[in-house]
KOLGUVEX-784848 format. One record per residue (C-alpha): residue in one letter; chain; x negated, y negated, z. Coordinates in steps of 0.02 Angstrom, whole numbers, plus 50000, padded with zeros to 5 digits. Each point is the difference from the previous one (the first is absolute). Example, Ala and Ser with C-alpha at 12.3 -4.5 7.8 and 13.67 -1.06 7.14 Angstrom:
% KOLGUVEX-784848
("A"; "A"; (49385; 50225; 50390))
("S"; "A"; (49931; 49828; 49967))
***
This chain:
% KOLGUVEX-784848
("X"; "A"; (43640; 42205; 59344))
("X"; "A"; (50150; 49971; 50089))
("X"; "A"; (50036; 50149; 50123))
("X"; "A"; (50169; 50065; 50042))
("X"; "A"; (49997; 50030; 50197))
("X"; "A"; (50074; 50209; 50019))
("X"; "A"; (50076; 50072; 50170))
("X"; "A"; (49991; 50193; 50014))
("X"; "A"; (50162; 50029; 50104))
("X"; "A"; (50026; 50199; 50015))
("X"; "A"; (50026; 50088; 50165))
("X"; "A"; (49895; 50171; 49891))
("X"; "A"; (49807; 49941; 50031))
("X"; "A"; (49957; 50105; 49872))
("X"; "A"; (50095; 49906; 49878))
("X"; "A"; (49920; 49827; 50057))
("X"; "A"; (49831; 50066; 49991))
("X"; "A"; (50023; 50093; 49817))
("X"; "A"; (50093; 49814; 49941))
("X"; "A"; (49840; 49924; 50092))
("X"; "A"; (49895; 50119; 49861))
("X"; "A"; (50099; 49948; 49867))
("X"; "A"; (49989; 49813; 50023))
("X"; "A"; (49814; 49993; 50046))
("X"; "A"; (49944; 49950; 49813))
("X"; "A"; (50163; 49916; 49960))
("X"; "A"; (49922; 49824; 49977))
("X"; "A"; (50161; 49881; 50011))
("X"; "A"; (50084; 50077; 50160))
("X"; "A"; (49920; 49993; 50175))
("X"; "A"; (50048; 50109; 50134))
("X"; "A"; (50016; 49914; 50172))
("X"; "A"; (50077; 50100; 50115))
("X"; "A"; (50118; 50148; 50041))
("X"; "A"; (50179; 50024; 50108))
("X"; "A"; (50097; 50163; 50031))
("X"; "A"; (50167; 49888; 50034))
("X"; "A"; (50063; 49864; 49941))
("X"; "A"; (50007; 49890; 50135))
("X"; "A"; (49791; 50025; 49996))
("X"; "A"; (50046; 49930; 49814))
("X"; "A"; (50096; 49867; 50013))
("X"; "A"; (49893; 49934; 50159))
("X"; "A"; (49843; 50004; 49872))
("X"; "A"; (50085; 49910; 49871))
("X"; "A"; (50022; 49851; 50109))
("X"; "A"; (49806; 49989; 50002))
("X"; "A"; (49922; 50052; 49846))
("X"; "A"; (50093; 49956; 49815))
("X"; "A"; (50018; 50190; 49944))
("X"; "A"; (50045; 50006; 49812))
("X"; "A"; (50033; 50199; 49988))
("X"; "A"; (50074; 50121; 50127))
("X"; "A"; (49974; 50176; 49958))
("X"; "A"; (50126; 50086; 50134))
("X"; "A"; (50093; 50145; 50032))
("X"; "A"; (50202; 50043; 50007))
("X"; "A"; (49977; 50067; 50177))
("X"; "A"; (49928; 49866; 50124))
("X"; "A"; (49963; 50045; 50198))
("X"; "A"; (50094; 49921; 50111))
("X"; "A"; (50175; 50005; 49912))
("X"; "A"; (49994; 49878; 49860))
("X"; "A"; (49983; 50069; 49831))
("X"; "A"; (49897; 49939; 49843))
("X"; "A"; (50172; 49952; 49925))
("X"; "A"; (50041; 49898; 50146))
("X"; "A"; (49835; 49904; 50003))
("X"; "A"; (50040; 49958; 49827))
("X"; "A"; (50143; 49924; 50046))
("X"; "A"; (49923; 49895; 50135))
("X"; "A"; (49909; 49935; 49887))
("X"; "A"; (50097; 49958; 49837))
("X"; "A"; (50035; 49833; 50054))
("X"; "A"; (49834; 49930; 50012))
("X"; "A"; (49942; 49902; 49856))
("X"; "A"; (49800; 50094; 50009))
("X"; "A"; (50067; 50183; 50002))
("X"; "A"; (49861; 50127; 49962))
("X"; "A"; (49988; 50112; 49878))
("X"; "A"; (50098; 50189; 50069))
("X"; "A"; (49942; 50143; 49944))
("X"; "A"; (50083; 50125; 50070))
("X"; "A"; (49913; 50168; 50069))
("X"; "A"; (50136; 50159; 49968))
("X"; "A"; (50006; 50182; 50012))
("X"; "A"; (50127; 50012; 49856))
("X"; "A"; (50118; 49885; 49884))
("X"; "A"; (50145; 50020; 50086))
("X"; "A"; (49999; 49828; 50072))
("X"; "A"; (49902; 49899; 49848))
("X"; "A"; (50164; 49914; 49917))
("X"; "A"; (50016; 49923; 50184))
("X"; "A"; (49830; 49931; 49996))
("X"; "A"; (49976; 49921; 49828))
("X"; "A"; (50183; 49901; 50068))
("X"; "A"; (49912; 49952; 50168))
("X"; "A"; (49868; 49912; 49876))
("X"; "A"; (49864; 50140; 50018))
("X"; "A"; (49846; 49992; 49859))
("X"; "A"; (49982; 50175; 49984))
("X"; "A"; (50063; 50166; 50106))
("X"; "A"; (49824; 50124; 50020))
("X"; "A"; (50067; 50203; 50002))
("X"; "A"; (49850; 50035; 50130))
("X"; "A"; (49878; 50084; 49956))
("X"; "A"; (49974; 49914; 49846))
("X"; "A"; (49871; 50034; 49858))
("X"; "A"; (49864; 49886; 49950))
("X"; "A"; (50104; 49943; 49844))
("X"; "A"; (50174; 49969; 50089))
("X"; "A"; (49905; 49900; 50111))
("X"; "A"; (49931; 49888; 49872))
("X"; "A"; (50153; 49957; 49934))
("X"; "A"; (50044; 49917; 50195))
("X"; "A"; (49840; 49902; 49980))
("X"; "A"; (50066; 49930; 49826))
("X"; "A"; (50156; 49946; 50085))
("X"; "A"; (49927; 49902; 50136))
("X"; "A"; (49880; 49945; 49883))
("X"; "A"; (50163; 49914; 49898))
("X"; "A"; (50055; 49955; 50164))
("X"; "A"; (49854; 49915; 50068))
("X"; "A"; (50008; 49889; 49843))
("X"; "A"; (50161; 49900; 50089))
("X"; "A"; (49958; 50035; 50176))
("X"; "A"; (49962; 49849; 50120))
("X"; "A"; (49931; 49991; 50159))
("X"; "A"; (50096; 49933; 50115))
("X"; "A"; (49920; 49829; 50034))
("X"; "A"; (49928; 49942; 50147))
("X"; "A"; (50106; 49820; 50085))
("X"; "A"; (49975; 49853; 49932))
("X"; "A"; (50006; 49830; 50016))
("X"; "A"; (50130; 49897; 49909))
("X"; "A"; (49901; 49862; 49910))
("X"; "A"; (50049; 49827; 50078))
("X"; "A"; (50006; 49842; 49870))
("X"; "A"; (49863; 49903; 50106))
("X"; "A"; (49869; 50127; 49990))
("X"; "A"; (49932; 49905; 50162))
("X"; "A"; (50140; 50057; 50104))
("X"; "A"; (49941; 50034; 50137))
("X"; "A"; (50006; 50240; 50043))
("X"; "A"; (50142; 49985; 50138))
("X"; "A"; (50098; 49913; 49891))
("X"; "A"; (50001; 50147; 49866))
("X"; "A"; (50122; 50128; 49999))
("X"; "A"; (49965; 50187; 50030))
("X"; "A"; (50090; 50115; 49866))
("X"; "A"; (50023; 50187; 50038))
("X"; "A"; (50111; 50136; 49924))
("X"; "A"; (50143; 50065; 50108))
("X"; "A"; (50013; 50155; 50040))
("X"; "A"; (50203; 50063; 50028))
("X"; "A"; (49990; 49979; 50197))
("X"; "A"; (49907; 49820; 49985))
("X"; "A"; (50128; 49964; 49865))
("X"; "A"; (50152; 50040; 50152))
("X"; "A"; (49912; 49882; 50125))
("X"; "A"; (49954; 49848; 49869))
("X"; "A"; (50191; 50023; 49952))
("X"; "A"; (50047; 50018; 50193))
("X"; "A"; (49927; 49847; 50043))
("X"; "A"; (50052; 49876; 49837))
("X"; "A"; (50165; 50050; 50062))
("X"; "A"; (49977; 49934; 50185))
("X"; "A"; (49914; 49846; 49948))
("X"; "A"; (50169; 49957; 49892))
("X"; "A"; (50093; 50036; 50139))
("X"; "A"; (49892; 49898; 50103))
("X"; "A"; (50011; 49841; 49878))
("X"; "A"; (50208; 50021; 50012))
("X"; "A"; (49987; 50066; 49832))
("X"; "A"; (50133; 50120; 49931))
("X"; "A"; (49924; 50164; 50007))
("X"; "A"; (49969; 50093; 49821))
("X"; "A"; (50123; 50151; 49988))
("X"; "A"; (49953; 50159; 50071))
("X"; "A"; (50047; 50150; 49920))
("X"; "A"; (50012; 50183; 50100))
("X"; "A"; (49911; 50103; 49908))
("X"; "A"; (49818; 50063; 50037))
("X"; "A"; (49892; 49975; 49844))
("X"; "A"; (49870; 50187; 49984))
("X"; "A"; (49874; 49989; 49858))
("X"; "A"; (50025; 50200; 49924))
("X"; "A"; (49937; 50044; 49793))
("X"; "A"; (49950; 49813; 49967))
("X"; "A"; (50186; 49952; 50039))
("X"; "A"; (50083; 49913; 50134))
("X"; "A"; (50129; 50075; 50087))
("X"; "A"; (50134; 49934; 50120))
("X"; "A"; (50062; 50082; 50122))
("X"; "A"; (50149; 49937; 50096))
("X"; "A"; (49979; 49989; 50196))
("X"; "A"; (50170; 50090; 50022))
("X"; "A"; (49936; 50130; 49928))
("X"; "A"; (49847; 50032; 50095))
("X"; "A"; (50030; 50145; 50124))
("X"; "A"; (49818; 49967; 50109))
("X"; "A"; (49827; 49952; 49970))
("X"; "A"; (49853; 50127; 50055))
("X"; "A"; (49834; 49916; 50044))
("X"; "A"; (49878; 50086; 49931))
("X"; "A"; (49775; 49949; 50035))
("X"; "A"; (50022; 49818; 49897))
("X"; "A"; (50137; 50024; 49906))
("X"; "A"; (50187; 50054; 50021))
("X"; "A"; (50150; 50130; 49902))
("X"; "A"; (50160; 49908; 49961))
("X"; "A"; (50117; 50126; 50024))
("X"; "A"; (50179; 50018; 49909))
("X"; "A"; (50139; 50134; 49998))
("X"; "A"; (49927; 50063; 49854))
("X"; "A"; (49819; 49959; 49972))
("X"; "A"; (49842; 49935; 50105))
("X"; "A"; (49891; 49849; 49922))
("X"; "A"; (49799; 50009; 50066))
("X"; "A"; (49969; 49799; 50024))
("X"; "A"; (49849; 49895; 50037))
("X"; "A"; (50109; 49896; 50123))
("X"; "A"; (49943; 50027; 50179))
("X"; "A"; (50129; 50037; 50128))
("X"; "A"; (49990; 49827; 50087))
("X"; "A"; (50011; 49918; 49852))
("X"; "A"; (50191; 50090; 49956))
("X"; "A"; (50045; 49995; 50191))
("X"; "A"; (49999; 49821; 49999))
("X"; "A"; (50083; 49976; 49846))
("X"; "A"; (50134; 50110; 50013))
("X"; "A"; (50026; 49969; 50218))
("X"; "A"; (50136; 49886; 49949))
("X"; "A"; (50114; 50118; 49869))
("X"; "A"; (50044; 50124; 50159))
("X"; "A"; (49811; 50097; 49972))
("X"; "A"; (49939; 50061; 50176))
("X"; "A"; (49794; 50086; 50017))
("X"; "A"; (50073; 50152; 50109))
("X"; "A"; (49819; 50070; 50021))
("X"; "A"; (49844; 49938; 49931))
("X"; "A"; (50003; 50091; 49861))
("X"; "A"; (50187; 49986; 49941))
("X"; "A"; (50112; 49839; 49956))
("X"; "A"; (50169; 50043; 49976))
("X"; "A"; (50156; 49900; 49937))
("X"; "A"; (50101; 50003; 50136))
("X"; "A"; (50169; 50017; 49890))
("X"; "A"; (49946; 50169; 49954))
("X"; "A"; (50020; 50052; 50172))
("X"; "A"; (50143; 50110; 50065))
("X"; "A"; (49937; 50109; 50142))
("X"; "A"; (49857; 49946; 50151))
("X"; "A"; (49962; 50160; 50066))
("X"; "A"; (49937; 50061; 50190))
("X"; "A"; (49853; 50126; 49987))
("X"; "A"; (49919; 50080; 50134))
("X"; "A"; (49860; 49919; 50094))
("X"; "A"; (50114; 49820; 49993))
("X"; "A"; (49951; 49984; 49823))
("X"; "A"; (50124; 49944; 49870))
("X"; "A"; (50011; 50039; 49813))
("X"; "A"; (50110; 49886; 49864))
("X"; "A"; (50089; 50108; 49862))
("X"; "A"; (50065; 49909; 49854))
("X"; "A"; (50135; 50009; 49852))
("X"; "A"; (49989; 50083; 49848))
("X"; "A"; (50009; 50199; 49909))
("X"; "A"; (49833; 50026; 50079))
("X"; "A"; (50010; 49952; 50196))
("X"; "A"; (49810; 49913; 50066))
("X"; "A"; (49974; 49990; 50179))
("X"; "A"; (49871; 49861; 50053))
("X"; "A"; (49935; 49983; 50152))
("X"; "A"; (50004; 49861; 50140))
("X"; "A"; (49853; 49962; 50102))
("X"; "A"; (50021; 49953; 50182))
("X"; "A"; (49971; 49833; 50009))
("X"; "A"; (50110; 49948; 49843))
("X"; "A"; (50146; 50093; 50053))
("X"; "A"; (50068; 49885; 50120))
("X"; "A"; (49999; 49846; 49885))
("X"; "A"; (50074; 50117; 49850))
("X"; "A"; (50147; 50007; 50147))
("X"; "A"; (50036; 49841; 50013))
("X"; "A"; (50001; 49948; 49825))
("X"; "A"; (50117; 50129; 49973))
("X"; "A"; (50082; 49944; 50156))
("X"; "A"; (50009; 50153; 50081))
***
């Protein structure tokens, strides 16, 4: 029988070793392995093909269950959620982040069943993601270098393959393809685009970065290099190496003590960023001061 791979992601290891208990006779699903964050998560998922995530709402390290969700609603092998609560006040936002079940924990024997049916009925349309392959050349005697290499891109692969399509048709004198300013973020299986004029700053934060807007901050799995040098040319400066911010936001560069400096920028609710040393002087003459 087909097993469905399980990650026990709860920061409670209490709960991981009674979900441990639970799943010990469960023939189809195969526990391998356990994270308190999501980062721990999402790291293990690039390594072993998990089909079901049971997880919590509260995450260490400040990414929520919800939020991991989204991170991963746009990829085409999404495991099974089921989601690990202390009451049902947040279970209509689960089932419309795509969970398979929401778990009031503890749970009794019978309640608990019920999950099992569900990701039985899930496993039923669940595929591993596959391993690369080789596209099949006509001449099956071609010789292996000649073969090409498929592999699935992941959102930050995706940005460099596009990246560098569009050099080599700039290369080859080509008209360059339209380029519109918006920043796609993958949120609730849906696409959304954000306009760069409307991004305030970007936060690094470990691998992945918040997009943040006057009224709302996106968790995305693009890495701060990756948005530096794609928005460096529409007026986006890295102040410090842990903020990016678009430099048309800015209305006040600020002296602190020490011979620091600190960037506030427009809008109801005033953010001050700061500057590290050794960026301020070129963030002076770009703005020609």
């Amino acid at each position: 029988m087909r097993h469905l791979n399980t990650l026990l992601l709860h920061p409670d290891p209490v709960v991981r070793a009674t979900l441990r208990d639970h799943l010990e006779d469960v023939d189809f699903l195969r526990v391998l392995g356990e994270a308190v964050t999501g980062f721990e998560a999402l790291e293990l998922l690039e390594h072993v093909p998990y089909g079901v995530f049971f997880l919590g709402l509260e995450l260490a390290e400040g990414v929520s269950g919800f939020e991991l969700a989204q991170m991963l609603a746009g990829r085409k092998h999404k495991p099974a959620l089921v989601f690990i609560a202390k009451d049902e006040s947040q279970a209509f936002s689960a089932f419309e982040l795509g969970a398979t079940d929401y778990l009031l924990w503890p749970c009794t024997p019978e309640r608990f069943k019920q999950t099992l049916q569900r990701l039985k009925q899930f496993q039923s349309h669940f595929k591993d993601i596959p391993a690369p392959t080789w596209t099949e050349d006509e001449d099956e005697d071609a010789p292996e270098d000649e073969r090409t290499l498929q592999l699935p891109l992941g959102e930050e692969e995706e940005d460099r393959f596009l990246k560098a399509l569009s050099q080599a048709w700039e290369y080859s004198n080509i008209t360059r393809p339209m380029e519109i300013e918006k920043l796609p973020i993958h949120m609730d299986g849906r696409t959304i685009l954000i306009p760069y004029t409307q991004i305030i700053f970007v936060e690094a934060y470990e691998d992945y970065s918040y997009v943040h807007t006057a009224s709302q901050k996106y968790l995305t799995s693009y890495r701060m290099k990756i948005l530096e040098d794609r928005l460096r040319q529409y007026r986006f400066f890295r102040v410090h190496r842990k903020f990016l911010v678009n430099l048309e936001m800015v209305t006040e560069i600020a002296s602190m003590p020490g011979s620091n400096f600190m960037l506030r920028t427009q809008g109801k609710t005033r953010i001050e960023l700061p500057i590290s040393r050794r960026r301020i002087a070129e963030l002076k003459k770009i703005l020609g001061l």
